[in-house]
C-alpha positions, 0 to 999 in steps of 0.5 A: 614127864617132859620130852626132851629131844637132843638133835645133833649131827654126829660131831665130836661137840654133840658127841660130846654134848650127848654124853656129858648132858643128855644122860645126865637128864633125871629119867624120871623126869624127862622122857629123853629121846637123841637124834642123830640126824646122820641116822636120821635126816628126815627130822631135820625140818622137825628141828628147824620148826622147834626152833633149832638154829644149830646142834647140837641142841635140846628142845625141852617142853617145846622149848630150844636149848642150843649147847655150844655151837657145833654146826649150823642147820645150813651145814647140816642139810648141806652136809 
């Protein structure tokens, strides 16, 4: 099973994003894991190291998809 690690912020793109594209993901095959980093902020330098210019985003088998432009990893440790 391939992880796929959806990041986002909380605004209404990932929001949207999440609903619309993370649980469209087949569950048997990718093992789908959301983080808000509102909820949780110390994933933020995990994202970054992945390859997560901005959010939202999946990293599906190590490998950075950005979805649409939401904000910024600059935004998202300033906020």
């Amino acid at each position: 099973m391939t992880k796929a690690i959806f990041y986002h912020a909380g605004c209404n793109v990932c929001v949207d994003a999440e609903q619309q594209l993370a649980y469209s993901l087949d569950p048997k095959r990718f093992d789908v894991e959301i983080v808000n980093f509102a909820d949780a902020p110390g994933r933020i330098r995990e994202a970054e190291a992945a390859g997560v210019k901005s959010v939202p985003a999946f990293v599906i088998g190590g490998q950075p998809y950005h979805i649409n432009f939401g904000a910024s990893m600059a935004d998202v440790k300033g906020a």
